[in-house]
C-alpha positions as CSV (number, residue, x, y, z in Angstrom):
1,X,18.2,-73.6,-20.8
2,X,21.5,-72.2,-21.9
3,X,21.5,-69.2,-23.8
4,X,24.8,-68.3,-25.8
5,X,23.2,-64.9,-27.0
6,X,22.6,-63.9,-22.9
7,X,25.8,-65.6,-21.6
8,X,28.7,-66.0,-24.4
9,X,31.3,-67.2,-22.2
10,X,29.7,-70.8,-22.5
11,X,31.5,-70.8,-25.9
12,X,34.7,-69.1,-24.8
13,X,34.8,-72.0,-21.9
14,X,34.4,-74.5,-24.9
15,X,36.9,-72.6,-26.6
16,X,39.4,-73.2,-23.7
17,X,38.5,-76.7,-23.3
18,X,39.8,-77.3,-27.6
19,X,42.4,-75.6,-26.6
20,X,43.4,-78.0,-23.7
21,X,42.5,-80.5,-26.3
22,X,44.6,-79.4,-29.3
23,X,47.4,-79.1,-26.9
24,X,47.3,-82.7,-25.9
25,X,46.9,-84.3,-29.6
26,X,50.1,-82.1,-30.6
27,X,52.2,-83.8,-27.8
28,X,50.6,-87.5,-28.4
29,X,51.0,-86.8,-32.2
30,X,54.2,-85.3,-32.7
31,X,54.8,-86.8,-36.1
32,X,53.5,-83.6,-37.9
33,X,52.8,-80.0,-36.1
34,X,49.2,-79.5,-37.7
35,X,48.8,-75.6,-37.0
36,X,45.6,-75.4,-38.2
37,X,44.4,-77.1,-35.0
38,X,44.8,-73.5,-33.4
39,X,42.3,-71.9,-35.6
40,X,39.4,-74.5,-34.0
41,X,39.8,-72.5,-30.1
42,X,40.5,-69.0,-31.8
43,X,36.9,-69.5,-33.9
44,X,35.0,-69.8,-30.8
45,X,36.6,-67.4,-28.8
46,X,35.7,-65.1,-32.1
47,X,32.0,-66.5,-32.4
48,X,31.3,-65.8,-28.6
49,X,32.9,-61.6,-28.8
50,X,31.0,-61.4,-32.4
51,X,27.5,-63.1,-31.1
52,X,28.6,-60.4,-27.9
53,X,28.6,-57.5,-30.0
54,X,26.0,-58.2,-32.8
55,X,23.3,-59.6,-31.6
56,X,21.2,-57.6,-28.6
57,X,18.9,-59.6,-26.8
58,X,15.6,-58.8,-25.3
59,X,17.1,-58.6,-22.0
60,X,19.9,-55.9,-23.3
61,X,17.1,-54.2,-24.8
62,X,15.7,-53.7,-21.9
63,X,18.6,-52.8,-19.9
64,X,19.3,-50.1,-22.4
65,X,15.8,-48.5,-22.4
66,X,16.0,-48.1,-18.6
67,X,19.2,-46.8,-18.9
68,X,17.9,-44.1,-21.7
69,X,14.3,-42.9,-19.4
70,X,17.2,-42.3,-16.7
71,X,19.5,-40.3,-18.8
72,X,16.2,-37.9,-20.0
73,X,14.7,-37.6,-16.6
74,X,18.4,-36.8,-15.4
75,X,19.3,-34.7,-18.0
76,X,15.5,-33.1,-18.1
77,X,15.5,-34.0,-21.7
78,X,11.0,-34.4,-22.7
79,X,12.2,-35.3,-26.2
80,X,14.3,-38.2,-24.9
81,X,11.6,-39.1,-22.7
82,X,9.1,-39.4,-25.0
83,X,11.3,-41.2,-27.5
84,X,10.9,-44.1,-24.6
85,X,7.5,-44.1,-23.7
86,X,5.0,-46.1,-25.7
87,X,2.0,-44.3,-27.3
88,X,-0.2,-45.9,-25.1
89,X,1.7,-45.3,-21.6
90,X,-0.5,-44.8,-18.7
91,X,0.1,-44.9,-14.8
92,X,-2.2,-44.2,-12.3
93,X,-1.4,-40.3,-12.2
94,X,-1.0,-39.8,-16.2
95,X,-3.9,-40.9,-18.2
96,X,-1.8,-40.9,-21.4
97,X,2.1,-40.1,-22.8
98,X,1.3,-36.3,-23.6
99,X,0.2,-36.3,-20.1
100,X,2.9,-37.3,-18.6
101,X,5.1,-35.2,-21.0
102,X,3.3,-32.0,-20.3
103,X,3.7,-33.1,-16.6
104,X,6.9,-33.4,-16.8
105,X,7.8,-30.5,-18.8
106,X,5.9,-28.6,-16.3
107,X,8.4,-29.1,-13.2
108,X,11.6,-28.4,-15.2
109,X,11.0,-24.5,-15.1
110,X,14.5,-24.7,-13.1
111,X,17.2,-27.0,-12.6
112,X,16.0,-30.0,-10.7
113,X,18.3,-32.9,-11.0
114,X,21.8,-33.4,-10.1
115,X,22.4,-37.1,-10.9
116,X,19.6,-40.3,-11.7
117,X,21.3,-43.3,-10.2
118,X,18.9,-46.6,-11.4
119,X,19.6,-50.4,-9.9
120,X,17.6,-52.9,-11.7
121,X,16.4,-55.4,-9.1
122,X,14.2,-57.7,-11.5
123,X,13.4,-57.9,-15.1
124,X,10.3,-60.5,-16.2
125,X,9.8,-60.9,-19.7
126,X,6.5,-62.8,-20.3
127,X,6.8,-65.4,-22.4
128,X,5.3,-64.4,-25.8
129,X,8.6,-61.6,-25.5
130,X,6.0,-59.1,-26.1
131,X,5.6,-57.4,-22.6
132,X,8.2,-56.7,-19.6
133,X,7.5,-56.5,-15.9
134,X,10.7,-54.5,-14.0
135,X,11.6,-53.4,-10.9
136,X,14.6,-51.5,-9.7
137,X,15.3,-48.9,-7.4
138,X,16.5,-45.1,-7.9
139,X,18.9,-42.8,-6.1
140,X,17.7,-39.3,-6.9
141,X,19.9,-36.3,-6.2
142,X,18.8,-33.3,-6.6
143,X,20.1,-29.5,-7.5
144,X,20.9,-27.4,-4.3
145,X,18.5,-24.7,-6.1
146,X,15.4,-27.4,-6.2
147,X,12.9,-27.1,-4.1
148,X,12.9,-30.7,-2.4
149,X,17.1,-30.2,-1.7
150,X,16.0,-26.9,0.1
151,X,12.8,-27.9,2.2
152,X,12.9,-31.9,2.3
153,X,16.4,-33.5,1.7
154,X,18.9,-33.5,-1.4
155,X,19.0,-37.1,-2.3
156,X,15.8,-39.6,-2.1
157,X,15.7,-43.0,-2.6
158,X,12.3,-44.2,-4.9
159,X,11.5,-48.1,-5.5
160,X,9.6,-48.2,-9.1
161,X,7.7,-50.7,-10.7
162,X,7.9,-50.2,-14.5
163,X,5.9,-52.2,-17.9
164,X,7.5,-52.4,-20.9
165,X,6.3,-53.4,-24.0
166,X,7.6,-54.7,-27.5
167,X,7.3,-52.8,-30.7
168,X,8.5,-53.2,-34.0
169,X,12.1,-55.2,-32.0
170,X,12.3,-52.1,-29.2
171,X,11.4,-51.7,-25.8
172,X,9.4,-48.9,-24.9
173,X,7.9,-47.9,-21.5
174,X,4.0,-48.4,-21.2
175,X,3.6,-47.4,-17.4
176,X,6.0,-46.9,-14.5
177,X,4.4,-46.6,-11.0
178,X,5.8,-45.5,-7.9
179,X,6.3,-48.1,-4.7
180,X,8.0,-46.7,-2.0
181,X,10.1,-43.2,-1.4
182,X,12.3,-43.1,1.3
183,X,11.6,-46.7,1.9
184,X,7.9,-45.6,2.7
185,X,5.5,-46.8,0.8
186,X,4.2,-43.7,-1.8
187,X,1.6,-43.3,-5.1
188,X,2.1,-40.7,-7.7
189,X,-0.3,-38.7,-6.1
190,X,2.1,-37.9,-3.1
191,X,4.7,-36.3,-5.5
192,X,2.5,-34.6,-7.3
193,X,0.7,-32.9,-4.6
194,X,4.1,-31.1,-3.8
195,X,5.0,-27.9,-4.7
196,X,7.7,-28.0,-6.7
């Protein structure tokens, strides 16, 4: 089904077609100029850039939160992070979100990361809208101080499966587990047995 909040240019195509059509009844009717005809196509170009900007979808929402746990990891910011993650997060390393923030806060005695670059590959949203099933990739690159830039390499590539859930209209992260690094297939446990 069609969804003008997701995809507004549905409207502006209508808008072109009353356009098209105001055009044609002003050179079959040329008796009197009726102006006002012009504000029909500039209404709905208007409606589809004002539902754009003020209404964020689920999908947006989304988008946005992944965009914000990549900004914190990449700027090494736990109080960003943990603005993300739900209070019940969980993975298969971190039993709760204070684990994972003391985990991550842990590793950050140094610069580590350069630049967070995140592709989203697929977003499911169940259909109750409450929960969200994503997967995207990640180009890491890290600091020429780290210590996987010294001894392994200075940019990794990490496949991620991530759950979000919805609460009180915002999407926060509930558990994000690690698929493949390198394009091999890896578990939390593998990072975190390194020494970094």
């Amino acid at each position: 089904m069609f969804d003008v909040f997701e995809n507004p240019w549905g409207i502006l195509i209508l808008a072109f077609v009353a356009l098209l059509v105001v055009l044609v009844v002003r050179a079959v009717c040329t008796g009197k100029r009726r102006l006002w005809l012009f504000l029909i196509p500039v209404l709905l170009a208007v409606l589809a850039f004002g539902l754009d900007i003020t209404v964020k979808t689920d999908l947006e929402k989304i988008r946005n939160t992944i965009k914000a746990l990549a900004e914190a990891v990449e700027e090494e910011d736990a109080d960003a992070l943990e603005k993300v993650l739900a209070e019940n997060y969980y993975d298969s390393f971190h039993r709760s979100k204070d684990a994972m923030i003391r985990n991550f806060k842990s590793r950050l005695s140094y610069p580590l990361f350069e630049k967070i670059i995140a592709s989203v590959q697929q977003i499911e949203i169940s259909p109750a809208k409450t929960s969200s099933d994503v997967k995207f990739s990640v180009r890491v690159i890290f600091t020429d101080q780290s210590f996987v830039a010294q001894n392994y390499r200075k940019m990794v590539f990490v496949r991620i499966n991530m759950k979000l859930q919805k609460q009180q209209n915002n999407w926060f992260v509930s558990q994000v587990e690690l698929v493949e690094l390198d394009w091999l297939p890896a578990k939390w446990e593998d990072v975190q047995s390194t020494p970094w």
